[in-house]
Biopython code that builds the backbone (N, CA, C, O; Angstrom):
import numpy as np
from Bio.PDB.StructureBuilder import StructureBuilder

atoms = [
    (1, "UNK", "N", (-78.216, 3.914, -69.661)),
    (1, "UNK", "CA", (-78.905, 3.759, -68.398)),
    (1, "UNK", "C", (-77.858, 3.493, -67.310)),
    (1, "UNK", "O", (-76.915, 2.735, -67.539)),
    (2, "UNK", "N", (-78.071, 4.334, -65.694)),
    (2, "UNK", "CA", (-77.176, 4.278, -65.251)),
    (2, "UNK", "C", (-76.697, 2.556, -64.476)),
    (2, "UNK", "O", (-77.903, 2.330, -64.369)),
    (3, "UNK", "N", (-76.289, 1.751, -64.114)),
    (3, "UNK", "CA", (-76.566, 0.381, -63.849)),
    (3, "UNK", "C", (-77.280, 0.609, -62.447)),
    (3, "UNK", "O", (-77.504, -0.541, -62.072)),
    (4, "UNK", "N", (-77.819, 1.588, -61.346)),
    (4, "UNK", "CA", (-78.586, 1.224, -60.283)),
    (4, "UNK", "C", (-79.852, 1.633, -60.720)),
    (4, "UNK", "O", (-80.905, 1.452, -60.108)),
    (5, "UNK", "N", (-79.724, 2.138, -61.698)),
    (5, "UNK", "CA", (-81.452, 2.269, -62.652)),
    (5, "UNK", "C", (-81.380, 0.894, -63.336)),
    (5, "UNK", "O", (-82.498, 0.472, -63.629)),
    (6, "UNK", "N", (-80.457, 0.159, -63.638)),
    (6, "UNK", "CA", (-80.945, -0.816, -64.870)),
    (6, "UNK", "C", (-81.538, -1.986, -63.661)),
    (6, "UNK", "O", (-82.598, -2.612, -63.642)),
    (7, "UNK", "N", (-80.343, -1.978, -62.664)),
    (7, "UNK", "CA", (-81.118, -2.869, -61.018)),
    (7, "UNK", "C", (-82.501, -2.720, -61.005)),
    (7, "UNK", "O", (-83.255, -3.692, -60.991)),
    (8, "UNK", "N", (-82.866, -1.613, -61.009)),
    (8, "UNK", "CA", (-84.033, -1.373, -60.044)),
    (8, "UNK", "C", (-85.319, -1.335, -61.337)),
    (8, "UNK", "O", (-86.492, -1.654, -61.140)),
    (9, "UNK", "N", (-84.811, -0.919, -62.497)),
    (9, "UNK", "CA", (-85.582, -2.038, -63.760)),
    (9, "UNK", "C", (-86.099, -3.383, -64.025)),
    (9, "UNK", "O", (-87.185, -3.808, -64.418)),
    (10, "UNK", "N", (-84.434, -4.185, -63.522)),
    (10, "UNK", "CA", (-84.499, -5.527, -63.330)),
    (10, "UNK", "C", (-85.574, -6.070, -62.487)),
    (10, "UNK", "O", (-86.475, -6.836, -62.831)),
    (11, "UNK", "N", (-85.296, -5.449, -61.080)),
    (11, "UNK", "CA", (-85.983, -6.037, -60.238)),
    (11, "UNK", "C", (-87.229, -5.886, -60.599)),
    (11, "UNK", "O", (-87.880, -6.869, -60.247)),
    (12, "UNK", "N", (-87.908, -5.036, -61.186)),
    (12, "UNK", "CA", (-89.230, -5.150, -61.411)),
    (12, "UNK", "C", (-90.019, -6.044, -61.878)),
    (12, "UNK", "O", (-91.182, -6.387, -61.666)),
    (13, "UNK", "N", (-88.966, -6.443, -62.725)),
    (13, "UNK", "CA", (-89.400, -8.134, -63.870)),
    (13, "UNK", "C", (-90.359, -8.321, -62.105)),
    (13, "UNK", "O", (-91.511, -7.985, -61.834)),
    (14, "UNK", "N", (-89.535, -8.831, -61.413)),
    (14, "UNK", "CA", (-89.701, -10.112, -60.465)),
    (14, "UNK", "C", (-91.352, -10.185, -59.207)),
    (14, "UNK", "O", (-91.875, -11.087, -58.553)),
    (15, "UNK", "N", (-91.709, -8.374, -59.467)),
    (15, "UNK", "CA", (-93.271, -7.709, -58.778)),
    (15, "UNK", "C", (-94.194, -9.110, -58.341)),
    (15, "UNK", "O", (-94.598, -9.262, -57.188)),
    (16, "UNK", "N", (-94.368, -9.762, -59.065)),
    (16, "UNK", "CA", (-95.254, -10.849, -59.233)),
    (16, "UNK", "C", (-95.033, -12.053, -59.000)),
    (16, "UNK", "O", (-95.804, -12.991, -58.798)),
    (17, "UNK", "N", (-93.229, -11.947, -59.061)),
    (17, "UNK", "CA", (-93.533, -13.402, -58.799)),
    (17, "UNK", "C", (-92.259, -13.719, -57.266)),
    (17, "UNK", "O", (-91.824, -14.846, -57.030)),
    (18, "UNK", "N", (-91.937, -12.662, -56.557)),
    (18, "UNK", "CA", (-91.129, -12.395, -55.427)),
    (18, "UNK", "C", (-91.849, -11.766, -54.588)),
    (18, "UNK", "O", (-92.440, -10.800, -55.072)),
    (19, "UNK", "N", (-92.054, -12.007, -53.252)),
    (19, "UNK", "CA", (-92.908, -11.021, -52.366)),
    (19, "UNK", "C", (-92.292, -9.609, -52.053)),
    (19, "UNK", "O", (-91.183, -9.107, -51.866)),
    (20, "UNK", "N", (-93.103, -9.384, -52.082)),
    (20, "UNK", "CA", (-93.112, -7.872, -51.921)),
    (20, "UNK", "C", (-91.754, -7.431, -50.970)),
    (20, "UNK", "O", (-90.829, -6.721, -51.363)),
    (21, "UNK", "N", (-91.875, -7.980, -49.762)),
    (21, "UNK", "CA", (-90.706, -7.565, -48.581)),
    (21, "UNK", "C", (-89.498, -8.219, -49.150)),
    (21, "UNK", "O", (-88.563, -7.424, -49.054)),
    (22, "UNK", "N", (-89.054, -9.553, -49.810)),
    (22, "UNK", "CA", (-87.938, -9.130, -49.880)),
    (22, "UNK", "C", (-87.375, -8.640, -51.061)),
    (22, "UNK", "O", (-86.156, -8.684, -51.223)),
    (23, "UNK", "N", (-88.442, -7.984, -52.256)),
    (23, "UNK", "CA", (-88.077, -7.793, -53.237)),
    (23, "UNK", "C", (-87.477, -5.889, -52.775)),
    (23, "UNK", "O", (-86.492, -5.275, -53.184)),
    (24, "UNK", "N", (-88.177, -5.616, -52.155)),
    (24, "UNK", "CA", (-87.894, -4.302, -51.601)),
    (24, "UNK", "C", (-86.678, -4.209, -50.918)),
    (24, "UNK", "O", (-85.790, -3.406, -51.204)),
    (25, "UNK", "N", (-86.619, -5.467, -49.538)),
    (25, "UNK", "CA", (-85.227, -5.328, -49.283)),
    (25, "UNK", "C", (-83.692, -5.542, -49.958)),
    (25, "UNK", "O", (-82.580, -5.287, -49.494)),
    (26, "UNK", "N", (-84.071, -6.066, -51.134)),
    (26, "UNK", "CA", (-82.783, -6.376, -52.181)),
    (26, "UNK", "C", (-82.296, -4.796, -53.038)),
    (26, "UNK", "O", (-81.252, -4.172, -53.227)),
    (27, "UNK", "N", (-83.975, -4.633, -53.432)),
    (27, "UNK", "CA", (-83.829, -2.731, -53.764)),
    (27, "UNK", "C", (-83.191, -1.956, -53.139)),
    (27, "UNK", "O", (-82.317, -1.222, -53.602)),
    (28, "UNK", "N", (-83.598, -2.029, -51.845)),
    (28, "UNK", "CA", (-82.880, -1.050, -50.757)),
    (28, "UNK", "C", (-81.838, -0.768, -50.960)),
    (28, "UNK", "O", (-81.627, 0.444, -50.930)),
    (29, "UNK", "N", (-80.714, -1.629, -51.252)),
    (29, "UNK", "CA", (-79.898, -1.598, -51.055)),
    (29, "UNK", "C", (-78.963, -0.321, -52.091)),
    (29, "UNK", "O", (-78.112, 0.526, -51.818)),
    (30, "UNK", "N", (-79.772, -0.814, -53.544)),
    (30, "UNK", "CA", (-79.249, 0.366, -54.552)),
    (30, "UNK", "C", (-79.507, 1.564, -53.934)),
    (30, "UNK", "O", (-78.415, 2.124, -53.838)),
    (31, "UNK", "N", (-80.495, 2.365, -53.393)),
    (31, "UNK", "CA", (-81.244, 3.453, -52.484)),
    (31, "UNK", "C", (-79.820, 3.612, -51.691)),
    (31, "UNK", "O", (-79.583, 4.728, -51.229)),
    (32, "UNK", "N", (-78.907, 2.626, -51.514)),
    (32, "UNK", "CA", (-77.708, 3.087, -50.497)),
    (32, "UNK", "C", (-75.832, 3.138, -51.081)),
    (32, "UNK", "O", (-74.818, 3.419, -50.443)),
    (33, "UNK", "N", (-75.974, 2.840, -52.149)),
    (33, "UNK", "CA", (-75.483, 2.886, -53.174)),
    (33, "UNK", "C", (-74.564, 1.417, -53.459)),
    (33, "UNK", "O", (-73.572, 1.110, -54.120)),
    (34, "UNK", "N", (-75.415, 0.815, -52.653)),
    (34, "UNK", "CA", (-74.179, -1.089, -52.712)),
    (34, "UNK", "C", (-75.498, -1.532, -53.888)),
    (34, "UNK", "O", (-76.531, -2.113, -53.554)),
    (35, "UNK", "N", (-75.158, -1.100, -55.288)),
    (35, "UNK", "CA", (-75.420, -2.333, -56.225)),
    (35, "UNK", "C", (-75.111, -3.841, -56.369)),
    (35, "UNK", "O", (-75.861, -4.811, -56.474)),
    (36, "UNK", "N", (-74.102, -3.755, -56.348)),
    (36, "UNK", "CA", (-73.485, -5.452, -55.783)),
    (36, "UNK", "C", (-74.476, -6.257, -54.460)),
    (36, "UNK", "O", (-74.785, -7.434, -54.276)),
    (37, "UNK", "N", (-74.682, -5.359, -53.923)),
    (37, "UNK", "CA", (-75.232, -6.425, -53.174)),
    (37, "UNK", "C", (-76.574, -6.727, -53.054)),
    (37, "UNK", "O", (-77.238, -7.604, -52.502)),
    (38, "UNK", "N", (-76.822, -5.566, -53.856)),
    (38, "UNK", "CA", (-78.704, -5.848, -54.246)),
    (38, "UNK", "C", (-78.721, -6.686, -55.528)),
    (38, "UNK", "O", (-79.739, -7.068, -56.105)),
    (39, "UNK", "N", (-77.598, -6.893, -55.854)),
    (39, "UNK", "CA", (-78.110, -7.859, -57.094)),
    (39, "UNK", "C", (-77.551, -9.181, -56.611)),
    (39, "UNK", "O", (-77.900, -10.076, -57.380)),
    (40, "UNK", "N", (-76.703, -9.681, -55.468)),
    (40, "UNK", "CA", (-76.240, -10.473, -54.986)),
    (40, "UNK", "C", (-77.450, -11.308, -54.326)),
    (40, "UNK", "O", (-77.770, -12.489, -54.463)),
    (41, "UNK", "N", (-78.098, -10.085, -53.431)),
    (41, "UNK", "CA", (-79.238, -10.300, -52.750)),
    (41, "UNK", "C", (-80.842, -10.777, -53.771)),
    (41, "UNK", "O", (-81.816, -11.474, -53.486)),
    (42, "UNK", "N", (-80.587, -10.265, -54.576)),
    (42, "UNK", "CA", (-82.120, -10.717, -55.131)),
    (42, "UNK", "C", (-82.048, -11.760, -56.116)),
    (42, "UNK", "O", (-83.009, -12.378, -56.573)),
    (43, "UNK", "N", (-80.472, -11.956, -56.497)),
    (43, "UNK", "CA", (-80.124, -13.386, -56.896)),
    (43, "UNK", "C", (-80.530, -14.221, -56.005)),
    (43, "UNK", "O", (-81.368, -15.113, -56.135)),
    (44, "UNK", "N", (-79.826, -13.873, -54.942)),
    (44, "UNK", "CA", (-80.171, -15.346, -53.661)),
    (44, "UNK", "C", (-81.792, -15.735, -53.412)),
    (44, "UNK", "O", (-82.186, -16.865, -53.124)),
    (45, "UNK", "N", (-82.599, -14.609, -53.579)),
    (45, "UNK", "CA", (-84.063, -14.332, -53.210)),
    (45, "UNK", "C", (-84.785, -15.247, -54.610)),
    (45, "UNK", "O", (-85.766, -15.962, -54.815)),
    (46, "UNK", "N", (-84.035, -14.901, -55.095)),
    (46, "UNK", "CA", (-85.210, -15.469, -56.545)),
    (46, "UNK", "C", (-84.415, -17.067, -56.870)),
    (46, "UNK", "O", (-84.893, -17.824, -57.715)),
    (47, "UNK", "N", (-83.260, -17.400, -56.137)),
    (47, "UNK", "CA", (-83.082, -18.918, -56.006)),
    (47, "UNK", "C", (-83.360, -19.501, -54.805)),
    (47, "UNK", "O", (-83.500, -20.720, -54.711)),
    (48, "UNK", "N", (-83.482, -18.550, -53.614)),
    (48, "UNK", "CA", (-83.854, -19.966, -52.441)),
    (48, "UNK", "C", (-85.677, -19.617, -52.564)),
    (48, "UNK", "O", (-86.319, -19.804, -51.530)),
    (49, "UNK", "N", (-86.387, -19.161, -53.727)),
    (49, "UNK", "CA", (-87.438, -19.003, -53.820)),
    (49, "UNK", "C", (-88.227, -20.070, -54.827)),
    (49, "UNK", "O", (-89.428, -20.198, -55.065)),
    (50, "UNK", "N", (-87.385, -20.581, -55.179)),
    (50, "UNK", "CA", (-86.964, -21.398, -56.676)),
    (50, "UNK", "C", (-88.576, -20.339, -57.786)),
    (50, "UNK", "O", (-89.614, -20.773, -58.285)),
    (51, "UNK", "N", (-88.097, -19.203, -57.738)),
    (51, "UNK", "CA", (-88.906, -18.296, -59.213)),
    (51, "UNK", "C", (-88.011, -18.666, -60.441)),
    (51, "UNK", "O", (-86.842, -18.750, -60.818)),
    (52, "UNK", "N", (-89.269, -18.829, -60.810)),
    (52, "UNK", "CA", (-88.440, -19.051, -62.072)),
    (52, "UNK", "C", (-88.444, -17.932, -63.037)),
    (52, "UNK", "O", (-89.295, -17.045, -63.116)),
    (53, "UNK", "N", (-87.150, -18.122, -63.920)),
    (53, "UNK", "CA", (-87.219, -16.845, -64.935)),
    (53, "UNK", "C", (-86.796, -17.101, -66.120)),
    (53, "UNK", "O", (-85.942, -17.958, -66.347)),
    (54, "UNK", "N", (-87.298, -16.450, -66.922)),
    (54, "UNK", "CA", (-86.862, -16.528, -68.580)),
    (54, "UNK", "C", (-85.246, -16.622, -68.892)),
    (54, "UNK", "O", (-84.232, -16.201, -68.336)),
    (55, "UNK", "N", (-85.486, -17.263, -69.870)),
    (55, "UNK", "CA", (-83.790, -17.394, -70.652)),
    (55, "UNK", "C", (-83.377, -15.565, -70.883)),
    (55, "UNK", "O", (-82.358, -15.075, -70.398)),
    (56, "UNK", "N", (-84.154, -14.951, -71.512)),
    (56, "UNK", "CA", (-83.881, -13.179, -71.482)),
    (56, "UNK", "C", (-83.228, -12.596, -70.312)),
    (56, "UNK", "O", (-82.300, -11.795, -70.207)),
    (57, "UNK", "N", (-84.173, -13.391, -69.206)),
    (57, "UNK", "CA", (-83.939, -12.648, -68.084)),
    (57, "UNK", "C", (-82.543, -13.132, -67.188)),
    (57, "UNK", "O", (-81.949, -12.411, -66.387)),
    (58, "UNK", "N", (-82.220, -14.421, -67.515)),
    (58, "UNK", "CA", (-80.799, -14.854, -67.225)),
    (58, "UNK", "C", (-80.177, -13.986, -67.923)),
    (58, "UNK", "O", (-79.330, -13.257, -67.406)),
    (59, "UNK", "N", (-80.424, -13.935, -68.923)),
    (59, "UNK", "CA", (-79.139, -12.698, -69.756)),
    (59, "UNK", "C", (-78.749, -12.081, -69.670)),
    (59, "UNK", "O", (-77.546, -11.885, -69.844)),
    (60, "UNK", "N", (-80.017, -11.015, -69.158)),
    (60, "UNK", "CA", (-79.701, -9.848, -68.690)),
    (60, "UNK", "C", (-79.247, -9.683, -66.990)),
    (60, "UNK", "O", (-78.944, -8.580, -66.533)),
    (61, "UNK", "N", (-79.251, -11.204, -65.976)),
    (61, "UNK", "CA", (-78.656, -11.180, -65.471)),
    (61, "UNK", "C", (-77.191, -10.917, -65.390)),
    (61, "UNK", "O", (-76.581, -10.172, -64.623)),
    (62, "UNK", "N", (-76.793, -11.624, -66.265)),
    (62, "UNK", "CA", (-75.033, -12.108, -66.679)),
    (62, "UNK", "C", (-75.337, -10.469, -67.206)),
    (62, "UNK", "O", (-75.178, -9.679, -66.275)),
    (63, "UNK", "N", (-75.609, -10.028, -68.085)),
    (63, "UNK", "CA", (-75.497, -8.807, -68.362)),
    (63, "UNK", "C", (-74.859, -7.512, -66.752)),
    (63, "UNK", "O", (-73.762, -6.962, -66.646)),
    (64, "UNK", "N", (-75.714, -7.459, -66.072)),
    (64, "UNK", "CA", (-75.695, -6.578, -64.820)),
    (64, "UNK", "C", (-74.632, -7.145, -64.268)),
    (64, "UNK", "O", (-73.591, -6.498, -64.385)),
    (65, "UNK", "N", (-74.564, -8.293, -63.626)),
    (65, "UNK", "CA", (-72.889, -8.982, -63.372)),
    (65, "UNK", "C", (-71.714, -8.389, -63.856)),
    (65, "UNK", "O", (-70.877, -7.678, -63.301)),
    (66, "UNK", "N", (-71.820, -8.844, -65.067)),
    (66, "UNK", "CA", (-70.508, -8.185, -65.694)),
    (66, "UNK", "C", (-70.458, -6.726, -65.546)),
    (66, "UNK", "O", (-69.318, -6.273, -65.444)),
    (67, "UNK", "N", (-71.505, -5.813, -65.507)),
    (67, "UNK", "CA", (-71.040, -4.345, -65.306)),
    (67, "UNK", "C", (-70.757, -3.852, -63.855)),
    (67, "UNK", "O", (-70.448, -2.701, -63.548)),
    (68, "UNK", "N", (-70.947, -5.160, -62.813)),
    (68, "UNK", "CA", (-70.063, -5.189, -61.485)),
    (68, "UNK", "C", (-69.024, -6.506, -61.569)),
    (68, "UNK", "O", (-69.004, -7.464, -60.797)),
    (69, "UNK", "N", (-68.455, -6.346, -62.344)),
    (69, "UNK", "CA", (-67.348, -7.328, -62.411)),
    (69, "UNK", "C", (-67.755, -8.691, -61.420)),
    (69, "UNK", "O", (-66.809, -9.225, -60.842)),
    (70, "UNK", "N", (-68.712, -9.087, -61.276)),
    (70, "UNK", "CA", (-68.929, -10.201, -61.036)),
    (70, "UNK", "C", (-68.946, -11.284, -62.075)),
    (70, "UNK", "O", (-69.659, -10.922, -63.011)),
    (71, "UNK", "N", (-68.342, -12.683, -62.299)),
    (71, "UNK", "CA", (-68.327, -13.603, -62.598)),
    (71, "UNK", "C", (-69.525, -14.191, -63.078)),
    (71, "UNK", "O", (-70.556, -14.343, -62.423)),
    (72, "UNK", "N", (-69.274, -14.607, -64.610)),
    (72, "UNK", "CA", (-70.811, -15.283, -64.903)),
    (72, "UNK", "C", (-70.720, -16.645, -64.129)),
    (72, "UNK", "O", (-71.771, -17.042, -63.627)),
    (73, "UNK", "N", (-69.823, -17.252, -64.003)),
    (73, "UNK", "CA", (-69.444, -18.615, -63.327)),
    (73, "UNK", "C", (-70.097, -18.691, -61.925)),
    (73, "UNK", "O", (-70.275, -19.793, -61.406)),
    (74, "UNK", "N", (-70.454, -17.560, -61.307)),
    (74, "UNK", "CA", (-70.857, -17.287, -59.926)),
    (74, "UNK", "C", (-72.451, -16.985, -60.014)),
    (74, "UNK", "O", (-73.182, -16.579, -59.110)),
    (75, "UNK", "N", (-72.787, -17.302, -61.373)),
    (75, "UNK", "CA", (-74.567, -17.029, -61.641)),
    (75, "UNK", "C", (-74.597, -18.212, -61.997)),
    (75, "UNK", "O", (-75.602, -18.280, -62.704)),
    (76, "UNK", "N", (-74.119, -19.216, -61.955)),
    (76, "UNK", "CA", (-74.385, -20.713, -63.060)),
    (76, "UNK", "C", (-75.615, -21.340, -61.698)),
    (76, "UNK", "O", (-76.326, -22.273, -62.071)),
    (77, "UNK", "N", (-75.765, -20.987, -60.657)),
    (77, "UNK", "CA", (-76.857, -22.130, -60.159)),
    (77, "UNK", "C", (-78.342, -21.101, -60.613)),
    (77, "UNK", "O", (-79.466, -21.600, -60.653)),
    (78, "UNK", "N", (-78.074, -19.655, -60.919)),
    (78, "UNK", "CA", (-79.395, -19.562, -61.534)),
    (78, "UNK", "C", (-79.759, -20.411, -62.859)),
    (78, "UNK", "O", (-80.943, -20.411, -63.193)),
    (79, "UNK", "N", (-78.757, -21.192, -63.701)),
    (79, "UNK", "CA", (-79.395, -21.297, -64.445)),
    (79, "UNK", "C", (-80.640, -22.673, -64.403)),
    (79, "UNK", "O", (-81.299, -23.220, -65.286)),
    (80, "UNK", "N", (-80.538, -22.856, -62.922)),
    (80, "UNK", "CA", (-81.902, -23.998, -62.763)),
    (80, "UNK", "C", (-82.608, -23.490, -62.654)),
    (80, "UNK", "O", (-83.372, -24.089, -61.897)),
    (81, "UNK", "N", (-83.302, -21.889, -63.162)),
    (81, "UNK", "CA", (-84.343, -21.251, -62.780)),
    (81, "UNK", "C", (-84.941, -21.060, -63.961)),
    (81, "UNK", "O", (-86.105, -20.662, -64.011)),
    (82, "UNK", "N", (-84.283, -21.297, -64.958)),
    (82, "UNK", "CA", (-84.896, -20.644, -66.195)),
    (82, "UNK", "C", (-85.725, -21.605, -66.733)),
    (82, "UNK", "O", (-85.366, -22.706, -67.149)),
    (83, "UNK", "N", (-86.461, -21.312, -66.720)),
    (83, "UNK", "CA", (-88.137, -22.086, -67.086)),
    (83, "UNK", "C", (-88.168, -22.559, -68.289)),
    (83, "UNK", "O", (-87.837, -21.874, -69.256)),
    (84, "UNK", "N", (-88.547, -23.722, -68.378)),
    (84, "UNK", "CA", (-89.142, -24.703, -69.874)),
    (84, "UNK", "C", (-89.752, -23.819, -70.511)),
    (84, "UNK", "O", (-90.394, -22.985, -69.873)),
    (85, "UNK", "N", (-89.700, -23.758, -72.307)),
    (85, "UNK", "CA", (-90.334, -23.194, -72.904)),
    (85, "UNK", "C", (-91.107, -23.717, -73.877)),
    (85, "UNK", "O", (-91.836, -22.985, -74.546)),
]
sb = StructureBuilder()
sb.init_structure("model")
sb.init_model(0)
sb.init_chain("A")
sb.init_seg("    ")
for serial, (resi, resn, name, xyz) in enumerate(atoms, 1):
    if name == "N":
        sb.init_residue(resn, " ", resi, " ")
    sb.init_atom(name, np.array(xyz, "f"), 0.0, 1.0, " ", f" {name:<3s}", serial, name[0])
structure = sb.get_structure()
């Protein structure tokens, strides 16, 4: 899968529990070919939103990170998002 398809996969998790406008504007961005910053962006969206998300779905955060050489160390305040199980 190409990684601005696996983005725009990702983001879907979030339909339900991110509003609509800025889940779209974080998308957009793949549509322009800055992956980095749509995943930068809907990181920030789904923490100053405080959504919470699955331990999976952290994973596969750090997952998408690393295939933009971003730092898992630079995802560590999502991990106050990941929901009690």
């Amino acid at each position: 899968m190409k990684t601005s398809d696996h983005i725009l996969n990702f983001g879907s998790n979030f339909n339900e529990r991110l509003d609509k406008a800025s889940l779209s504007f974080a998308m957009d961005y793949v549509n322009r070919g800055e992956n980095s910053v749509a995943l930068d962006t809907l990181f920030e969206y789904l923490y100053e939103n405080e959504v919470s998300i699955t331990a999976d779905e952290f994973d596969e955060a750090i997952l998408l990170a690393k295939k933009l050489n971003i730092s898992e160390d630079d995802l560590a305040y999502l991990r106050e998002l990941i929901a009690e199980s």
